[in-house]
VOGU-3710 file (C-alpha; in Angstrom, 3 decimals, decimal comma):
1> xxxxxxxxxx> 202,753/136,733/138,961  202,567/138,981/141,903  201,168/142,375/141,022  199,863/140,918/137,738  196,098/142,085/137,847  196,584/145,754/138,683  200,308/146,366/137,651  201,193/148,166/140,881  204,456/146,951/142,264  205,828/146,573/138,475
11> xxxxxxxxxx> 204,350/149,691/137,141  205,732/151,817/140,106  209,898/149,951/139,685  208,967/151,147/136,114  208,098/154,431/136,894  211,340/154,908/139,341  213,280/153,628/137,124  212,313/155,933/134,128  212,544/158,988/136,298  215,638/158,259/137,557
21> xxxxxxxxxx> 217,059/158,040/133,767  215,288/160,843/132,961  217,413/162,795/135,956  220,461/161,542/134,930  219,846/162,961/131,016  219,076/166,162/132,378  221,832/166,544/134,921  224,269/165,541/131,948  222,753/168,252/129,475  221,887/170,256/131,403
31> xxxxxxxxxx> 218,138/170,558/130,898  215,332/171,526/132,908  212,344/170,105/134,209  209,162/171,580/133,172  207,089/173,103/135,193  204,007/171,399/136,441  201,713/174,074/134,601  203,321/173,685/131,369  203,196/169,461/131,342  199,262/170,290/131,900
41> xxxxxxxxxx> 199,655/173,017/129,217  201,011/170,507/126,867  198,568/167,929/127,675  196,059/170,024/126,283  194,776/171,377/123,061  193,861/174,016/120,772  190,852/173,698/119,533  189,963/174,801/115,880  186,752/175,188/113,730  186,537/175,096/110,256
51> xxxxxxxxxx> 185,333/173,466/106,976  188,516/171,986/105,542  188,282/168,405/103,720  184,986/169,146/101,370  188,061/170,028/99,810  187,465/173,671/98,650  190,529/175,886/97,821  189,477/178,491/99,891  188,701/176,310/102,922  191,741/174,261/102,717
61> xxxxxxxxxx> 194,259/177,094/102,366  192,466/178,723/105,672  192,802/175,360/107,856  196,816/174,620/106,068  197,726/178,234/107,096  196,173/178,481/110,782  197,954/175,107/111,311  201,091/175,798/110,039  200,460/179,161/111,958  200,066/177,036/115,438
71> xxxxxxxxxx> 203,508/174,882/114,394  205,575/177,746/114,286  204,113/179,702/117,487  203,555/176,619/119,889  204,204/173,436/118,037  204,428/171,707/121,898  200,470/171,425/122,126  198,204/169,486/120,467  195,492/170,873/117,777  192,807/169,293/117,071
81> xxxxxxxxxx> 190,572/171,017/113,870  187,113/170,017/113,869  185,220/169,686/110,288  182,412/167,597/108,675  185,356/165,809/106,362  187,515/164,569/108,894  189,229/162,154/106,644  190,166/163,864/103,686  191,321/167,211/105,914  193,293/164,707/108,155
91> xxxxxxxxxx> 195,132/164,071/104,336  195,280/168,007/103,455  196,930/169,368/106,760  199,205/165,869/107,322  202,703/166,910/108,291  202,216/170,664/108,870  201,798/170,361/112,848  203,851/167,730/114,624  200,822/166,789/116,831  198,127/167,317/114,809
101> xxxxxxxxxx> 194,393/165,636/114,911  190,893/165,945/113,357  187,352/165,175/114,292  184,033/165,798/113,451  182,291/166,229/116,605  181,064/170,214/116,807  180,225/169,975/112,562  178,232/165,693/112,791  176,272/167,189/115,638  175,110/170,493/114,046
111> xxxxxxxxxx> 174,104/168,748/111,132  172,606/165,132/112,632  170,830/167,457/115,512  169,274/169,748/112,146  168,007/165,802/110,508  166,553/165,033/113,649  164,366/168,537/114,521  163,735/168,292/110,346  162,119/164,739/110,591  160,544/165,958/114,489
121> xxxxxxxxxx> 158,918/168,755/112,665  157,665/166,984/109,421  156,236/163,928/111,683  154,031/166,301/113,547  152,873/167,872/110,432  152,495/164,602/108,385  149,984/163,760/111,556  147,597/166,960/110,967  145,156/168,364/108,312  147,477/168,875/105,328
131> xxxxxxxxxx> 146,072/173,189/105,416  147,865/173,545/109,026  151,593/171,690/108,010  154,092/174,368/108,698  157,219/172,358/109,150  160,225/174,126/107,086  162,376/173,260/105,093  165,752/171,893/106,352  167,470/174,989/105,416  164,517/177,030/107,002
141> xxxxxxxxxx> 165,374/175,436/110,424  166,212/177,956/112,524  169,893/178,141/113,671  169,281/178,558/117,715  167,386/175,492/117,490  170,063/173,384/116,159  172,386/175,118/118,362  170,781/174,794/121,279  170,422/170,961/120,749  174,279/170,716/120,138
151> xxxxxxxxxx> 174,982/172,565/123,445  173,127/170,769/125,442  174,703/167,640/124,775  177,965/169,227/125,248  176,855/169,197/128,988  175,139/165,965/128,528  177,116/163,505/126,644  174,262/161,449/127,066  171,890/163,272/124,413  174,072/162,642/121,642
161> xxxxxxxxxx> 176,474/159,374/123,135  177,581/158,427/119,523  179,931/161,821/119,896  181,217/160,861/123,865  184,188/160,429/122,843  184,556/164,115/121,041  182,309/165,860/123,486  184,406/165,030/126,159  187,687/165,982/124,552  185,851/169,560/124,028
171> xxxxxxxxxx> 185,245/169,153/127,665  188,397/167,879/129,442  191,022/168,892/126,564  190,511/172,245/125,097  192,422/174,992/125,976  191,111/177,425/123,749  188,720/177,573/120,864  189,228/179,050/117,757  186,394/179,341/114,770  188,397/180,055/111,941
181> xxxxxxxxxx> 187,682/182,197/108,889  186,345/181,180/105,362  182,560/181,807/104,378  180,872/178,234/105,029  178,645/180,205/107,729  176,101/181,611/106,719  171,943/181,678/106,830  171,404/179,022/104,175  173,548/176,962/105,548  172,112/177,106/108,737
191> xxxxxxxxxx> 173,834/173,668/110,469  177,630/175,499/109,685  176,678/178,385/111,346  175,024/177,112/114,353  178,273/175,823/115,065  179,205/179,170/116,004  177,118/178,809/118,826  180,053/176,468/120,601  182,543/179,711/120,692  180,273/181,158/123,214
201> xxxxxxxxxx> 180,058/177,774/125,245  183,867/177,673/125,358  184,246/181,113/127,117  181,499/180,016/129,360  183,662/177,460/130,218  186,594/178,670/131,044  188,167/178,479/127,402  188,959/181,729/125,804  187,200/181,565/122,323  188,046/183,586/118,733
211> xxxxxxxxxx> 186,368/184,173/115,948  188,341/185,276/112,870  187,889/186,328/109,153  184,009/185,322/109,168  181,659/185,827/105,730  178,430/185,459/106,914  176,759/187,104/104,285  173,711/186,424/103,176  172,291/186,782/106,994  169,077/187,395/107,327
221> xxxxxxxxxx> 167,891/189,460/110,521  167,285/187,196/113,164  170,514/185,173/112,722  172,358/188,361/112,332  170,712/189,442/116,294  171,991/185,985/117,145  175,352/186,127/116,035  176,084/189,258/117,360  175,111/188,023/120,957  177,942/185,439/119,937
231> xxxxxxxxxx> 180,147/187,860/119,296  179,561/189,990/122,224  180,262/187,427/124,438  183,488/185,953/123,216  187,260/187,086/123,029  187,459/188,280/119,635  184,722/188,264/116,604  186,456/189,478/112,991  184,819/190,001/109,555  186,295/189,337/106,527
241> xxxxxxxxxx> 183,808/191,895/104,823  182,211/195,217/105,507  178,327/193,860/104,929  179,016/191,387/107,665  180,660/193,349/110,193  177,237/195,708/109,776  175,095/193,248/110,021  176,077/191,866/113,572  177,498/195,285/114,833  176,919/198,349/112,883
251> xxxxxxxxxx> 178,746/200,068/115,701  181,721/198,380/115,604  182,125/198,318/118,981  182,534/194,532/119,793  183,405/192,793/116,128  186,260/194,110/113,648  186,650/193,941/110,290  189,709/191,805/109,533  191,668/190,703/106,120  191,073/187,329/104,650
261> xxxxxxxxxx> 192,704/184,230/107,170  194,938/183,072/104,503  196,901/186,320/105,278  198,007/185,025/108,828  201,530/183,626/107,627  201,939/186,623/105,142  201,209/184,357/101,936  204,391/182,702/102,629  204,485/179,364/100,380  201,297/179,599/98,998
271> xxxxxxxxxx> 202,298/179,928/95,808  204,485/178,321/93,207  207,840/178,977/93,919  209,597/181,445/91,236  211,607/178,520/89,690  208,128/176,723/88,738  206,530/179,659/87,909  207,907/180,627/84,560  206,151/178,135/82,180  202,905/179,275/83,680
281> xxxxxxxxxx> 200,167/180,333/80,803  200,007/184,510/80,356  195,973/183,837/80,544  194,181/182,210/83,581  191,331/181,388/84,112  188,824/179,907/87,332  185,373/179,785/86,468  182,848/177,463/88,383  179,796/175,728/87,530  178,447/175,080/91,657
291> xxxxxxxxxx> 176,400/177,887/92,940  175,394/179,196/89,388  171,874/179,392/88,377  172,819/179,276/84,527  176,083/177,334/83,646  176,204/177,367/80,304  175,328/181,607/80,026  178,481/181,346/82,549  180,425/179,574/80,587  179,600/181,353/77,189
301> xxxxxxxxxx> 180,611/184,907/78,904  183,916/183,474/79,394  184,095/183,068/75,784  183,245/185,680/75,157  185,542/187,359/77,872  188,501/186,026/75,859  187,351/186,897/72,575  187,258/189,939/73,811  190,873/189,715/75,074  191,460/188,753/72,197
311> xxxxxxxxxx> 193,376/185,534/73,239  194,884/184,067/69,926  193,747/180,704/68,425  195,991/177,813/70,290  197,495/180,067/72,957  197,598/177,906/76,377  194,748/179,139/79,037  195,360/177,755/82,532  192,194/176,194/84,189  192,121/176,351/88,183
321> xxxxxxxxxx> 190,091/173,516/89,835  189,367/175,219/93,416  186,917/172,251/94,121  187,477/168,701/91,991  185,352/168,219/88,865  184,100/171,454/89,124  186,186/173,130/85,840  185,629/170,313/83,688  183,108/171,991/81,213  184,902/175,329/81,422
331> xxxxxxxxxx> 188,284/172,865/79,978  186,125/171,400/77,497  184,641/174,423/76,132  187,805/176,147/76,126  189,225/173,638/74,020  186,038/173,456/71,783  186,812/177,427/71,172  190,045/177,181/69,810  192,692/177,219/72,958  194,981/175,068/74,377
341> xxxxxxxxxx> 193,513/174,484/77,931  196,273/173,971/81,206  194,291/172,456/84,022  196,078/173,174/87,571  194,000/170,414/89,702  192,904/170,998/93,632  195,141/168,730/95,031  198,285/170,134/93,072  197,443/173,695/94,504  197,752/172,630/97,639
351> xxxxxxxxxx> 200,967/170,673/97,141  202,807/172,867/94,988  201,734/176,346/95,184  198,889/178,513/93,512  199,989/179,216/89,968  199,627/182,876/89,657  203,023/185,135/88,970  202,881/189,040/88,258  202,204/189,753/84,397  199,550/187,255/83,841
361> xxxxxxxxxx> 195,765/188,045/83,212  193,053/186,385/85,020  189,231/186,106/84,635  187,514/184,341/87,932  184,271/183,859/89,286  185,945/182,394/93,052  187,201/184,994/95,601  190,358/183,212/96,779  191,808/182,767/92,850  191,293/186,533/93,328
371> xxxxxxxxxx> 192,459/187,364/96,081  195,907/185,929/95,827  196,277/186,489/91,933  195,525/190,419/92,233  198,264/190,101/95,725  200,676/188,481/93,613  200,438/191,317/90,675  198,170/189,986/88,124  196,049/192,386/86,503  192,115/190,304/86,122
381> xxxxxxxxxx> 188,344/190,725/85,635  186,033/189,066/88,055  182,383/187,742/87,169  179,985/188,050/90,455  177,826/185,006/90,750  174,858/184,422/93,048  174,282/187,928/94,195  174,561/188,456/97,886  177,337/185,966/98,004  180,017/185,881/95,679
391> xxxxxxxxxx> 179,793/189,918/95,438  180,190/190,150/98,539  183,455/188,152/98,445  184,855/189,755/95,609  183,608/193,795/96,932  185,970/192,425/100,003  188,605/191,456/97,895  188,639/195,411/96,473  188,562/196,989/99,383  191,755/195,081/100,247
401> xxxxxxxxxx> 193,295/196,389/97,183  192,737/194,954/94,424  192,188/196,888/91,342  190,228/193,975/88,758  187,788/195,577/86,895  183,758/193,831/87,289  181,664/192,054/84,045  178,259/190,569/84,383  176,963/187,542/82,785  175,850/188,947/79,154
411> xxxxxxxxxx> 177,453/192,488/79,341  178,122/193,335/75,732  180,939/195,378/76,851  183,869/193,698/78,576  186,611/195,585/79,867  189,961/195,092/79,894  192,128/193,259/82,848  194,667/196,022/82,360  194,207/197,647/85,876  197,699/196,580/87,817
421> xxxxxxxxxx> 196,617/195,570/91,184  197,286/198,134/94,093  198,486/194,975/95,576  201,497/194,505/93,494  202,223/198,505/93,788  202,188/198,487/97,831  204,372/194,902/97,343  204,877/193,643/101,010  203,829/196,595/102,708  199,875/195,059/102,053
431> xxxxxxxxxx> 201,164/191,767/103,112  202,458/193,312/106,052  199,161/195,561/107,288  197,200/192,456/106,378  199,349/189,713/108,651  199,452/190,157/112,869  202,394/191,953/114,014  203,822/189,378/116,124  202,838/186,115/115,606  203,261/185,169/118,720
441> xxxxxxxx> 201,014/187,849/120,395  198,569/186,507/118,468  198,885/182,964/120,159  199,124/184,772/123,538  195,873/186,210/122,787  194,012/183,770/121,972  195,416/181,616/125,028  194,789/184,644/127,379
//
């Protein structure tokens, strides 16, 4: 067939043909071509970072609410989130974007680029007198290193080909980048927050690059330097809390300190819908057993929390799962004490709403149960795990209003959850000072 191998004479009558139909449909209904720019626009992408897909409440309401976000401001273009669970966030954010994607690329590379300089390091030192092995720790890696790995094959495909395919996406595709909020950076977890480094590597390159509602606490002093070079050099850099913002700029003058990112859409359908909500236990509860040095003294304080509350024998006590598995012993002890335990899984948060409605009384170690129970008028006690971490969450969930009062694992004397929230009292008007003006600004800025 003539034309066969390369297409040319059949793919151009093709071509013709579907233009000229396309002319005719718009002369009938009047529509308008686009302009060249915006076909190029569309062919593009915006570019998110984040750590949705582990899954972890927190992390998965951030992601859902930047991509819904995106939908309603400029659902034309593309977005593509990158994260280290690709598969199960793919799941999570399905059907919230009408041209929505996920890889892996920015988070596999910080973290195969960190095994590789781990098992570098420990070679060398395996190969010298045992008295003169320094090689670290994986987490003692230093972050620069693994960034600087990860950007360099960013410009060289070739250093990390099993990622060609992603890296040049970044490359040829991105419009914009934006590293969205949650606290999964930080200096423990030194291959999240080298990814960081690839906001300053966007603006380099032409693509304007935001950093929003960051926790980065703990940071010790030499990754604090080095993020605040990031942020110096990028569009935007926001903190989520106060000891953050310090750390990187204790003047201010290039970083801001922002509410959390689940904010962005004003809360709206994030929680159960009022119809649901009735049935919903008077006493809540979301205590963890990940990140805690002593479970079980954990989960005896929340005992002893609801003793103290007195919660009568049998009355139902919700259990929030912010990460699967995770509330399991806090369920079984609760039903060892006495009470009739409620447990609201992960995966039914994100599908049906968080259960909190104003009059209920919460106890929670996790700063997003917090967060959104105190803005929806629940009155609540929080219990500050893994000092430098979870207090720093939960000090930024005061200073955006809430009124919970504090207990520590084996205070004798528990107070009361019977501080309304200054949330509820300021109703939308917090909502309001805590979501961007115009939501469309926002896009404009970050495309600018």
């Amino acid at each position: 067939m003539s034309g066969s191998g390369s297409g040319g004479p059949l793919k151009a009558a093709k071509r013709a043909f579907w233009e000229q139909i396309t002319r005719l449909y718009n002369r009938h209904y009047g529509v308008k071509p686009l302009p060249e720019t915006e076909i190029v626009r569309r062919s593009k992408c915006h570019y998110l970072i984040g750590e949705a897909g582990y899954p972890n409440y927190g992390d998965e309401l951030i992601a859902r609410e930047w991509v819904k976000y995106l939908a309603q401001v400029d659902p034309e273009v593309p977005v593509v989130l990158d994260c280290l669970c690709a598969g199960p966030a793919a799941a999570i954010c399905s059907g919230l974007h009408p041209k929505f994607s996920v890889v892996d690329t920015v988070a596999q590379m910080c973290m195969i680029d960190r095994a590789h300089i781990y098992d570098e390091q420990h070679a060398v030192s395996d190969s010298v007198e045992p008295a003169a092995a320094v090689a670290p720790t994986i987490e003692e890696i230093p972050v620069p290193q693994i960034a600087n790995r990860v950007l360099a094959a960013l410009d060289a495909e070739g250093l990390d080909a099993r990622y060609a395919a992603g890296i040049r996406l970044l490359n040829n595709r991105a419009l914009d980048m934006h590293v969205i909020g949650g606290g999964y950076m930080h200096s423990f977890w030194n291959a999240n927050l080298a990814r960081l480094a690839v906001a300053k590597w966007a603006q380099a390159h032409g693509k304007p690059a935001v950093v929003s509602g960051v926790g980065l606490e703990p940071l010790d002093a030499e990754d604090a330097e080095w993020v605040a070079d990031i942020a110096s050099h990028i569009t935007a850099f926001s903190c989520r809390d106060m000891p953050s913002l310090d750390a990187i700029d204790s003047s201010h003058s290039y970083a801001t300190l922002a509410p959390d990112d689940c904010f962005v859409n004003g809360l709206e359908g994030v929680y159960l819908p009022d119809e649901a909500a009735g049935d919903l236990p008077e006493t809540m509860v979301c205590v963890q057993t990940d990140l805690v040095p002593d479970p079980a003294a954990l989960l005896d304080h929340m005992v002893a929390v609801l003793q103290a509350w007195e919660a009568p024998a049998g009355e139902r006590v919700g259990v929030v799962e912010c990460i699967p598995y995770d509330s399991m012993d806090a369920l079984r002890v609760i039903r060892d004490h006495g009470w009739e335990p409620v447990l609201f899984p992960l995966q039914n948060l994100i599908d049906h709403g968080f259960p909190a409605r104003s009059g209920q009384r919460w106890l929670s170690t996790r700063y997003h149960p917090h967060l959104l129970a105190a803005a929806r008028g629940c009155s609540g006690t929080f219990i500050p795990v893994k000092p430098g971490y979870y207090d720093v969450k939960h000090a930024a969930v005061l200073r955006m209003g809430s009124r919970w009062t504090q207990t520590t694992i084996g205070d004798s004397l528990i107070p009361k959850p019977d501080l309304v929230s200054l949330i509820r009292r300021c109703g939308s008007h917090t909502v309001t000072r805590f979501a961007p003006k115009s939501p469309r600004s926002t896009a404009s800025h970050i495309r600018s």
